[in-house]
C-alpha positions as CSV (number, residue, x, y, z in Angstrom):
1,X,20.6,-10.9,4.2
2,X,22.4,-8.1,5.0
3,X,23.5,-7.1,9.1
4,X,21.1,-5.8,10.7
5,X,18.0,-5.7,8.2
6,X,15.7,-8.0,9.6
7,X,16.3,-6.4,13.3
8,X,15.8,-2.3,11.7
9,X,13.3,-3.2,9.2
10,X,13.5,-3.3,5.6
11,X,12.5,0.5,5.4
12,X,14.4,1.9,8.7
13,X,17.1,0.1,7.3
14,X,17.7,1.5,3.9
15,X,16.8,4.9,5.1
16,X,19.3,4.8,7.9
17,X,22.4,3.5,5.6
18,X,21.3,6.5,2.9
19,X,21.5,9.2,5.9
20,X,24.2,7.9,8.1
21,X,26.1,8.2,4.0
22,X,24.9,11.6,3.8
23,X,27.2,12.5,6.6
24,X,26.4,15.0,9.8
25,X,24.9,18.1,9.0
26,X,27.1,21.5,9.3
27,X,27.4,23.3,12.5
28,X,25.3,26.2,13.3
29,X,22.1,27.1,11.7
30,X,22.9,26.9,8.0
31,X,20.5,28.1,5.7
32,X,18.3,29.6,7.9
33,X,19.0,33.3,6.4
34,X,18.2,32.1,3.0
35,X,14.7,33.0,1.6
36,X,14.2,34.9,5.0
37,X,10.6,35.9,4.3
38,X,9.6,33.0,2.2
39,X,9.4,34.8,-1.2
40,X,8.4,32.3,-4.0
41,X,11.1,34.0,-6.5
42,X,13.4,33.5,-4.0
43,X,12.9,29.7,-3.7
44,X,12.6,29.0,-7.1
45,X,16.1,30.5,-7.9
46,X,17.6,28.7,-5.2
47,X,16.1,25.1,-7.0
48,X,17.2,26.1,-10.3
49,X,21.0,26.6,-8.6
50,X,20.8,23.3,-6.8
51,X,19.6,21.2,-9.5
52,X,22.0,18.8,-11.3
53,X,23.3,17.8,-14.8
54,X,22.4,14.0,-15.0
55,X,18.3,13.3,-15.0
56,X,18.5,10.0,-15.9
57,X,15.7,8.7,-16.5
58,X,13.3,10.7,-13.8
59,X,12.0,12.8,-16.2
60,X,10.2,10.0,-18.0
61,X,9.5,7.7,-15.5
62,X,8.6,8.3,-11.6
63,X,7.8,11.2,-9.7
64,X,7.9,13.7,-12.2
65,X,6.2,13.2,-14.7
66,X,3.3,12.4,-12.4
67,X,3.6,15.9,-10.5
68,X,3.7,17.6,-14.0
69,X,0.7,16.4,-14.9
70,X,-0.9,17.3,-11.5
71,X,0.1,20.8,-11.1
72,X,-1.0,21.9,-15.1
73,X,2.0,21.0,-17.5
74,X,0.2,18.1,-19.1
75,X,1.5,18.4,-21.9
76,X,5.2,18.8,-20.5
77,X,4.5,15.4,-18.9
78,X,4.1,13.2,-22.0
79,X,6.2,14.9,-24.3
80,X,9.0,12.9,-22.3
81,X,6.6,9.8,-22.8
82,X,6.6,9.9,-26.4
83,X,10.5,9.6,-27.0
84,X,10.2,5.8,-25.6
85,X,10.4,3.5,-28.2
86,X,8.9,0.7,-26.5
87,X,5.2,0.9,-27.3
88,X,4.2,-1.0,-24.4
89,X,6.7,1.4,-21.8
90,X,5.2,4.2,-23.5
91,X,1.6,3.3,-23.4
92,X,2.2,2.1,-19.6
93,X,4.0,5.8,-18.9
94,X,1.2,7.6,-20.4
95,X,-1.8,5.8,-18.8
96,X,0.1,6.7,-15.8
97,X,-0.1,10.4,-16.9
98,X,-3.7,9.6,-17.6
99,X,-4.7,9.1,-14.2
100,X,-2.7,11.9,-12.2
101,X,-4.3,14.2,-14.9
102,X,-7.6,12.9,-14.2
103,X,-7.0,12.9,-10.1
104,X,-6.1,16.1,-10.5
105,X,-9.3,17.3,-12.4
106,X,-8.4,17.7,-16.0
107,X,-10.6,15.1,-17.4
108,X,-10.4,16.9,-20.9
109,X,-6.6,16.5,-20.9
110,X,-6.9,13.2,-19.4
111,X,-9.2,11.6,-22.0
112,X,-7.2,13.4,-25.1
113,X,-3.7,12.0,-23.7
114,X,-5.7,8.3,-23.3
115,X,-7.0,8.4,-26.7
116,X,-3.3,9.1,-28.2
117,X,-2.5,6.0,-26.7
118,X,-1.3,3.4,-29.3
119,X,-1.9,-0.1,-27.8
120,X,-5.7,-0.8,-27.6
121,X,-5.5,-3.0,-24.0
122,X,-3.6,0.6,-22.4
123,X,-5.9,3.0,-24.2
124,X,-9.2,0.7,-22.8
125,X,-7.3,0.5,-19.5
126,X,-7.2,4.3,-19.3
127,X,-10.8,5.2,-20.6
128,X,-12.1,2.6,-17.8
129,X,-10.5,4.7,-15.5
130,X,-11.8,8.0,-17.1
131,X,-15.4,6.3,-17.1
132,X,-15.4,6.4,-13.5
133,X,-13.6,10.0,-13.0
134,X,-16.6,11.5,-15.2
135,X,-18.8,9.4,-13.6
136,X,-17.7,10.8,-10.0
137,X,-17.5,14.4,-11.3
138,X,-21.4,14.4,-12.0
139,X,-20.9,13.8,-15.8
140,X,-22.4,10.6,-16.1
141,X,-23.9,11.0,-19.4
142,X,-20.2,11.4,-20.7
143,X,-19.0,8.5,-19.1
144,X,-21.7,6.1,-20.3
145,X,-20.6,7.6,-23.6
146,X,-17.1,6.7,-23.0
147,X,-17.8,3.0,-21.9
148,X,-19.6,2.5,-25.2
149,X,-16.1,3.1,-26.9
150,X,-14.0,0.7,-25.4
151,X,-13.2,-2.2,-27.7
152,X,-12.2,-5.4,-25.6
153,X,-14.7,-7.4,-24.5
154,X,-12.7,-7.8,-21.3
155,X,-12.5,-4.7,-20.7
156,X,-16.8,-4.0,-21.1
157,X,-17.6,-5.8,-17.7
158,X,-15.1,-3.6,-16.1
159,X,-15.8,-0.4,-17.4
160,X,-19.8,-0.6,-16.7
161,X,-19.1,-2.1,-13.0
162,X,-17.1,0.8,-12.3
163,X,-19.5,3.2,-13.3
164,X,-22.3,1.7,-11.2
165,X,-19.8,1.9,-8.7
166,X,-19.3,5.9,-8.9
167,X,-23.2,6.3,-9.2
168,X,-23.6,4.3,-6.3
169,X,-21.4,6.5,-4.6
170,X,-23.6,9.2,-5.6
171,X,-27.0,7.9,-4.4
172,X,-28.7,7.3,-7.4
173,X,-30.3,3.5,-6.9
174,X,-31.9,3.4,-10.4
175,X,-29.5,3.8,-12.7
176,X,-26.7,2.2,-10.4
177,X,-28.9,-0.9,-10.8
178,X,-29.1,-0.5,-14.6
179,X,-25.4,-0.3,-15.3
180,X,-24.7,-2.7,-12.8
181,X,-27.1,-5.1,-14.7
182,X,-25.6,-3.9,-17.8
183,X,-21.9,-5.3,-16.5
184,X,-23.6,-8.6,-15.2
185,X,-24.5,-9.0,-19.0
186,X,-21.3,-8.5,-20.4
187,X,-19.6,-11.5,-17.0
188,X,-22.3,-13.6,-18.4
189,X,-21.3,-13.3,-22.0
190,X,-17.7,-13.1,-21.2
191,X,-15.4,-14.5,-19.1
192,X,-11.8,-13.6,-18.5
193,X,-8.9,-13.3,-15.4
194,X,-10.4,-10.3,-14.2
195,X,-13.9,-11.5,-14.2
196,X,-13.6,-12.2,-9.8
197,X,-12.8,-8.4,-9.2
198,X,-15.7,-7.6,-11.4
199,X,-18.1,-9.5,-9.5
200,X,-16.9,-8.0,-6.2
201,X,-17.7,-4.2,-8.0
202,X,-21.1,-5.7,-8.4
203,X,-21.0,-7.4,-4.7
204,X,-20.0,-3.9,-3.0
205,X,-22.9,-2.0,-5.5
206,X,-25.3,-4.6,-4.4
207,X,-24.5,-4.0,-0.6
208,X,-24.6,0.0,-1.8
209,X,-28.1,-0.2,-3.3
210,X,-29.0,-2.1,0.1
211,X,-30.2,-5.2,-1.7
212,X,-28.0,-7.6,0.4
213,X,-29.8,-10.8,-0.5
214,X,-28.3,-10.2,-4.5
215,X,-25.0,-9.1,-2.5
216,X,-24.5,-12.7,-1.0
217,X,-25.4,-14.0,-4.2
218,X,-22.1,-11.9,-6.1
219,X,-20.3,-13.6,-3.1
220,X,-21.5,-16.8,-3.9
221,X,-20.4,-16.5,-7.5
222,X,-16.8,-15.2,-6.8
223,X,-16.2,-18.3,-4.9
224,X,-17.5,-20.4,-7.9
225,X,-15.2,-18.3,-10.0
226,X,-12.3,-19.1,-8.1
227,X,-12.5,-22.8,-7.5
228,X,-13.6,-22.8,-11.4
229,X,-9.8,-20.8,-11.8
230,X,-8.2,-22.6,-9.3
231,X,-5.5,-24.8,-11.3
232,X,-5.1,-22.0,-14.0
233,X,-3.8,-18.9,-12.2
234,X,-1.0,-18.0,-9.5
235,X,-2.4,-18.8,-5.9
236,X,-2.8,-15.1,-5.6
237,X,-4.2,-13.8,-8.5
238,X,-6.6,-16.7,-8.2
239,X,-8.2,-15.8,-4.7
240,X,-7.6,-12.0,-4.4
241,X,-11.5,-11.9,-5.2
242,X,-12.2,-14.1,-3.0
243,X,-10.0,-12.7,-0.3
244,X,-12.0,-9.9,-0.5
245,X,-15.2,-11.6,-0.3
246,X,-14.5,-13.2,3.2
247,X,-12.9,-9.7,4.6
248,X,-16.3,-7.9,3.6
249,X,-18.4,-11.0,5.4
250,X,-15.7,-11.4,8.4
251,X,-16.2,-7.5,9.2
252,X,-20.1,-8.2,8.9
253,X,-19.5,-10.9,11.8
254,X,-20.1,-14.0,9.3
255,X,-17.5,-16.8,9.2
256,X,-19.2,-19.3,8.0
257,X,-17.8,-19.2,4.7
258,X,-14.2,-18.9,5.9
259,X,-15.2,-22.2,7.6
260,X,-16.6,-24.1,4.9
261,X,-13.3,-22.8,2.7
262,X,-10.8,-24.0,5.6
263,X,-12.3,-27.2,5.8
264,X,-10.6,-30.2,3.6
265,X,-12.3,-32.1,1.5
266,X,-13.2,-35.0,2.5
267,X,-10.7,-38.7,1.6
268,X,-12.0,-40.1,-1.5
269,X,-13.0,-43.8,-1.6
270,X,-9.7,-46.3,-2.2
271,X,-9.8,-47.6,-5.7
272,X,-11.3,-44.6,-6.9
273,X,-10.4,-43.5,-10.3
274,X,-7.0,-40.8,-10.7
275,X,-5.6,-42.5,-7.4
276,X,-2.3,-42.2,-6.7
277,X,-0.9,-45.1,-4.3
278,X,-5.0,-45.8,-3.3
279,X,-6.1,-42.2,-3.1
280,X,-7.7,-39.9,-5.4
281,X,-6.8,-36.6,-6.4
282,X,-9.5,-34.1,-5.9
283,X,-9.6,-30.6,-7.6
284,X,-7.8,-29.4,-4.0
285,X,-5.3,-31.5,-3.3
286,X,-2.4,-30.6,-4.7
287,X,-0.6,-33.3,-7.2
288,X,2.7,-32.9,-6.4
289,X,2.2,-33.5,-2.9
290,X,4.9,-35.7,-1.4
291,X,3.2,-38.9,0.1
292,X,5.0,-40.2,3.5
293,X,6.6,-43.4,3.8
294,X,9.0,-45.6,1.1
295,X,9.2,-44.4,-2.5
296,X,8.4,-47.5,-3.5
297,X,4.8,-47.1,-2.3
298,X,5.1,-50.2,0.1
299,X,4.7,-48.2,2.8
300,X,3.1,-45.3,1.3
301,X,0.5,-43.2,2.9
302,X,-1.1,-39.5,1.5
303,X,-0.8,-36.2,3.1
304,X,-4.5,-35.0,4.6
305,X,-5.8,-32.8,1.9
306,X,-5.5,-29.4,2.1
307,X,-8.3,-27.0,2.5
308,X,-9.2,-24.5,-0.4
309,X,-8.1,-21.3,1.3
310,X,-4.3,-21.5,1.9
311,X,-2.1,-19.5,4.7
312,X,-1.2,-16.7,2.1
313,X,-5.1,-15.8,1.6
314,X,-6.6,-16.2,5.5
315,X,-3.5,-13.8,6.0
316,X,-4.9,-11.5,3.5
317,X,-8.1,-11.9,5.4
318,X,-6.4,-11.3,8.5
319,X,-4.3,-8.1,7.3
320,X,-8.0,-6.5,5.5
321,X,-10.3,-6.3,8.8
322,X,-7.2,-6.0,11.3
323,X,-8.3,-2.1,11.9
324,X,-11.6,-2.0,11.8
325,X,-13.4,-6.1,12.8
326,X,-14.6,-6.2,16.3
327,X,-12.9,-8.1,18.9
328,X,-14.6,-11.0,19.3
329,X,-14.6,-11.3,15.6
330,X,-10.9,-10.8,15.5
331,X,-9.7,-13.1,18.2
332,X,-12.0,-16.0,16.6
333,X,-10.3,-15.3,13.5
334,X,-7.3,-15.7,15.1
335,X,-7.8,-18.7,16.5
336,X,-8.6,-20.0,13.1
337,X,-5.4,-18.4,11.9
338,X,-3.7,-20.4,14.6
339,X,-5.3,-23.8,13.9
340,X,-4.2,-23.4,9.7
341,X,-0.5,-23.1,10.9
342,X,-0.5,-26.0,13.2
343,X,-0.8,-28.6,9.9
344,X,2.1,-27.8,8.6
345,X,4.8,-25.7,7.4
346,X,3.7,-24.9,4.0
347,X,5.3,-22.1,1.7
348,X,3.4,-19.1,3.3
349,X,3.2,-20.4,6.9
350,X,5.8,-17.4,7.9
351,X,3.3,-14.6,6.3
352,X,0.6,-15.8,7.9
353,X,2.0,-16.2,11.0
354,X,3.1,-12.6,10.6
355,X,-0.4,-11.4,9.9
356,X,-1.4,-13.2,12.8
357,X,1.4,-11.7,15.2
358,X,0.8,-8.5,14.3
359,X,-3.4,-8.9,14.3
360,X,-2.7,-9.7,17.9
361,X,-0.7,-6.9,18.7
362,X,-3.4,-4.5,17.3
363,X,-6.3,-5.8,19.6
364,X,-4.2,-5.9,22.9
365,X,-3.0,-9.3,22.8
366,X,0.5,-9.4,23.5
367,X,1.1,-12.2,25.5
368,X,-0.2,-14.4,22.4
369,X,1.8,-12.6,20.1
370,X,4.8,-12.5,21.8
371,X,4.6,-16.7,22.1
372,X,4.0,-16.8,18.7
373,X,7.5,-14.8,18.1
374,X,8.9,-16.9,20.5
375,X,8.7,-19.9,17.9
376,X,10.4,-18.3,14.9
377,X,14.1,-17.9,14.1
378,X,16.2,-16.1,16.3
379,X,17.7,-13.8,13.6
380,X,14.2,-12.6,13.0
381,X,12.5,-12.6,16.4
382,X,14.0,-9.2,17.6
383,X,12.7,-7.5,14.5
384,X,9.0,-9.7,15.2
385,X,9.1,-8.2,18.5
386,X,9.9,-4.7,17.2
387,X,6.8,-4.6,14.8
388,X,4.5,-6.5,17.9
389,X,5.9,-2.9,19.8
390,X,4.5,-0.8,17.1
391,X,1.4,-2.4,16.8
392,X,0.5,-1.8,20.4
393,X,1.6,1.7,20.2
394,X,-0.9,1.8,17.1
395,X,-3.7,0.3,18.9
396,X,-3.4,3.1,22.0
397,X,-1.4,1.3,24.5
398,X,1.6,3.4,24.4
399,X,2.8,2.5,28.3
400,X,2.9,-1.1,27.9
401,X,4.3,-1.0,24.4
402,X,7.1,1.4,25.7
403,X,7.8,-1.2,29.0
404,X,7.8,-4.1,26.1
405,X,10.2,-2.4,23.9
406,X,12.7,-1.8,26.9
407,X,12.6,-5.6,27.4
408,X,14.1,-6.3,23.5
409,X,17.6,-7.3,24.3
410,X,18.7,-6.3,20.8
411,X,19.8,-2.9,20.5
412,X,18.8,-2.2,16.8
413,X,15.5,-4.1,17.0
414,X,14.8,-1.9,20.8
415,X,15.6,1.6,18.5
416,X,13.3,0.6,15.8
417,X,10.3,0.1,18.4
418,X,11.0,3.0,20.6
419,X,10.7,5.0,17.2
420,X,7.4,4.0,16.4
421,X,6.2,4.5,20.5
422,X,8.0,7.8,19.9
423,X,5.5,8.3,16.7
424,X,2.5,6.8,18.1
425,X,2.8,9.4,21.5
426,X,3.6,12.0,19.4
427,X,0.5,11.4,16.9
428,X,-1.8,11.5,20.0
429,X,-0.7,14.7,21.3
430,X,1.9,14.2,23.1
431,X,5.0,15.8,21.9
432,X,7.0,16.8,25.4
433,X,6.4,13.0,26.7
434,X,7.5,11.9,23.2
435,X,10.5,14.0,22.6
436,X,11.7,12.9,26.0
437,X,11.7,9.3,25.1
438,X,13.5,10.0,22.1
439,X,16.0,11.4,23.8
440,X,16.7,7.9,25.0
441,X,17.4,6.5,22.0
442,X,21.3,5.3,22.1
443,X,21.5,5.0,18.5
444,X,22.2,8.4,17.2
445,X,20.5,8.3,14.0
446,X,17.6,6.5,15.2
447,X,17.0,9.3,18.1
448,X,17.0,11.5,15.1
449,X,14.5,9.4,13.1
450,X,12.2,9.7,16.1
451,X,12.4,13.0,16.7
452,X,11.2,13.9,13.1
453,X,7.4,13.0,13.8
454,X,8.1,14.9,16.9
455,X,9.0,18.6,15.0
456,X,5.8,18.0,12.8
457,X,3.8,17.5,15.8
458,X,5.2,20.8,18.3
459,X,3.8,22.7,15.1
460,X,0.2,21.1,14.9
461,X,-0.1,22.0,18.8
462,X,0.8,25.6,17.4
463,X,4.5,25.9,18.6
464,X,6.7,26.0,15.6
465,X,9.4,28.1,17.3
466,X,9.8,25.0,19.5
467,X,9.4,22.8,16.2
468,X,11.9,24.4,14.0
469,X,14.6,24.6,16.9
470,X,14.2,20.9,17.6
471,X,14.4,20.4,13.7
472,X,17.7,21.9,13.6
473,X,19.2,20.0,16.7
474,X,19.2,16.7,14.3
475,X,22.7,15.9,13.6
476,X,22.1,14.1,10.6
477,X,22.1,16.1,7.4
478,X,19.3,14.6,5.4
479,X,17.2,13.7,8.5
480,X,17.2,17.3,9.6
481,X,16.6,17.9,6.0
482,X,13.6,15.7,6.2
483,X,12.6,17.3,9.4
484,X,12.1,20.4,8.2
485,X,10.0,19.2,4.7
486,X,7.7,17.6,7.7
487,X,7.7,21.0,9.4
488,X,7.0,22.9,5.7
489,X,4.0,19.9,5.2
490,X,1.8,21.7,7.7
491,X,3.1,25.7,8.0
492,X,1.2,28.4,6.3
493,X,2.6,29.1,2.5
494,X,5.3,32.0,3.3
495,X,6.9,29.8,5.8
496,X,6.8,26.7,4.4
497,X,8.9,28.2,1.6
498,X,11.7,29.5,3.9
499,X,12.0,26.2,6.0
500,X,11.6,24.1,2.5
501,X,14.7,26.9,1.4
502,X,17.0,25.4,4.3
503,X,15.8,21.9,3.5
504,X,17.2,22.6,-0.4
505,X,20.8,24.6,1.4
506,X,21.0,21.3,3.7
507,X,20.2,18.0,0.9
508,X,19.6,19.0,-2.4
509,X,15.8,19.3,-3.9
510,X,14.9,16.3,-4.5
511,X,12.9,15.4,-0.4
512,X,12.0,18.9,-0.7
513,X,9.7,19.4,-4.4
514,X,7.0,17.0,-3.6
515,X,5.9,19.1,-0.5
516,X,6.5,22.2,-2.6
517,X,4.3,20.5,-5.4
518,X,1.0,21.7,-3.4
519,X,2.2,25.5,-2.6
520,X,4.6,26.6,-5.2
521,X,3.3,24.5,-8.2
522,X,6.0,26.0,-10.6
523,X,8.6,24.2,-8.5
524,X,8.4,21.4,-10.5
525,X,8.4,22.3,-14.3
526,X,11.4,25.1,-13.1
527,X,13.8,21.7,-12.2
528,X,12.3,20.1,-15.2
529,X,13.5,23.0,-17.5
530,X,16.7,23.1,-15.4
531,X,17.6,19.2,-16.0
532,X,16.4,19.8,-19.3
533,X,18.4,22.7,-20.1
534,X,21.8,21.1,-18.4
535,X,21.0,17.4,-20.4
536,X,21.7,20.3,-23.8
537,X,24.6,21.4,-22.8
């Protein structure tokens, strides 16, 4: 692991080495004369000049081709698309295109560049998604339509749950409740590995429709569907359904099944069939489980059986209601959470004992959190602590999680937490008491890191005089870069452009185009027909 990651943070951490490469930023206030009055013509000369040669391969994969087909150069988008070779890159880069084109409203071009597709699985994938974009933009006739061409079988329960989904959405109980029995037709008549997320469409349209009883009954049946899968598919992929089943009841106050799943199966009888050394093997016991004493089996006793729902998915539990379960609920989840690590130190023990830390945090729990920290390695417990900090801050207690991160003894691990009480002050309003903790920030870059939620936040409070000289005291070249895309995020259009012009004179285009993307829209294709233009030369 490289020094100093797990204290900064995987993110913090590449960001900071990228910047502190970048080098200082020049003296004075460079760029600020350029584009003084925010013209658009202006701008866009400026990106063509500050574009480079090489493209690579951004122009077909990525960003940009995504932000083509959302600002109206469809077309421009995929023509880059159909140069791959690879059917299966290509079909995978144009469903991509597919759905930006769709999220951005052009359903027409959307459904065109999904039929051109030339592997069937891609071309379904994309026409399920277009189902439910006409579906949600009140064309529903179209989108029934649309399901009826899909060829997969697969692919049939999908298509109709997800448009009783978007109906749902829309109020209309009848005909939710006739595609949604239309999709329960084609689980029954088909299954297949994505049969679990289709029954928890039909769980949530259930709920929708108010008809909880059928609801609990979807639940019921995603549970059957994953013990049913349970020795075919990845521990993940096998209980992601499920996962979401117990979140959904968990927020509802309803445990029970979270019990039932975290309870072992009971020891088979000795001298039953499949034993191994005296002992059965049931369907969820796993059979490569090391038994304790000689090897010989003469002193050879099994492992207790492990319950169904393993530290991986209660932490998946534990990460989906975090925000939004109520306290009591959260803390008895957590004590459940607790009791699952105590038998052992299986494979995922440290991410649920992450989930669990930081669960804590969020409800006001410190003192348990910070005890669970306690236990893990020392290499990573600074950077534990760090995130514990930041989940405080989150969950409104910005005094105690600023007294807790002046108690980290590491100095990279205290920077990373004061930077996210620094965010968390300024994101409640309070830029002057947050720009004054940043300023005690040793670490130079960090300081800088923090003060960048500050700038954006002295402009929402309608200051960005303040904003954009605090913005330019970063010493850091591409974090003051950065600070002034932040600032351009939420100025009016004429502005915007002139601080996204200094952002370009400072670092280069490439932090500034997808805030442009919004309020110059021809940004983008102008650097595409730059690169493309250079690449020809």
């Amino acid at each position: 692991m490289p020094e100093g990651l797990a204290q900064w943070g995987q993110e913090l951490f590449l960001r900071r080495e990228r910047e502190r490469r970048r080098g200082p930023a020049p003296e004075g206030r460079a760029g600020q004369g350029i584009v003084r009055r925010g013209f658009e013509p202006c701008l866009l000369a400026l990106l063509r000049l500050s574009v480079g040669g090489d493209a690579g391969t951004g122009l077909t994969r990525g960003w940009f081709p995504g932000a083509l087909a959302r600002t109206g150069h469809l077309v421009r988008a995929a023509e880059p698309a159909y140069t791959i070779g690879d059917e299966l890159r290509q079909g995978e880069e144009l469903l991509t295109l597919v759905k930006a084109a769709a999220g951005a409203g052009d359903l027409c071009g959307a459904q065109a560049l999904a039929e051109s597709i030339p592997l069937r699985q891609l071309r379904d994938e994309a026409l399920v998604a277009l189902v439910s974009a006409w579906a949600a933009a009140g064309e529903r006739d179209r989108a029934a339509a649309l399901a009826e061409t899909i060829r997969y079988p697969h692919n049939w329960a999908r298509a109709w749950a997800v448009l009783a989904k978007a109906v749902a959405d829309d109020g209309d109980t009848h005909a939710t409740l006739g595609f949604a029995a239309r999709a329960d037709d084609e689980v029954d008549a088909f299954v297949f590995d994505g049969t679990g997320h289709v029954l928890v469409l039909l769980m949530e349209v259930a709920a929708a429709t108010g008809d909880h009883a059928r609801a609990a009954a979807f639940a019921d049946r995603v549970e059957d569907f994953t013990r049913s899968q349970s020795h075919d598919r990845s521990p993940w992929s096998r209980t992601g359904p499920l996962v979401a089943v117990l979140a959904r009841e968990v927020l509802g106050g309803d445990l029970a099944r979270v019990d039932a799943l975290l309870r072992p199966p009971p020891r088979p009888p000795v001298g039953a069939g499949g034993g191994v050394c005296g002992w059965a093997l049931t369907g969820a016991t796993d059979q490569d489980m090391p038994l304790d004493g000689d090897v010989d089996g003469s002193d050879a006793r099994p492992l207790p059986p492990r319950s169904f729902l393993g530290a991986r998915d209660l932490a998946g539990v534990l990460d989906a209601v975090a925000e939004t379960a109520g306290l009591d609920v959260a803390l008895a989840l957590a004590d459940r959470a607790e009791a699952l690590l105590d038998t052992g130190d299986g494979p995922d023990h440290d991410i649920l004992l992450r989930a669990l830390t930081l669960l804590l945090a969020r409800r006001g729990q410190v003192q348990r959190a910070m005890v669970l920290a306690d236990g893990i390695e020392p290499e990573l417990r600074a950077g534990r602590q760090a995130e514990i900090v930041g989940e405080l801050a989150r969950y409104g207690d910005t005094d105690a999680a600023e007294a807790l991160a002046h108690g980290i003894t590491d100095s990279r691990a205290q920077a990373r937490a004061l930077i996210e009480v620094v965010r968390e002050l300024a994101r409640h309003g309070d830029p002057g008491r947050a720009e004054a903790l940043a300023r005690v920030i040793t670490d130079r870059w960090a300081r800088d890191e923090a003060l960048v939620a500050v700038v954006q936040e002295w402009a929402r409070h309608g200051d960005p005089e303040q904003a954009e000289a605090l913005a330019h005291s970063i010493a850091h070249r591409a974090t003051r870069a950065r600070a002034l895309t932040a600032l351009a995020e939420v100025a009016e259009p004429s502005r915007a452009r002139r601080l996204a012009a200094q952002a370009v004179v400072l670092d280069g285009w490439d932090a500034v185009l997808p805030v442009l993307e919004p309020i110059v829209p021809r940004s983008v294709a102008v650097v595409v027909d730059q690169m493309t233009n250079r690449e020809g030369v």
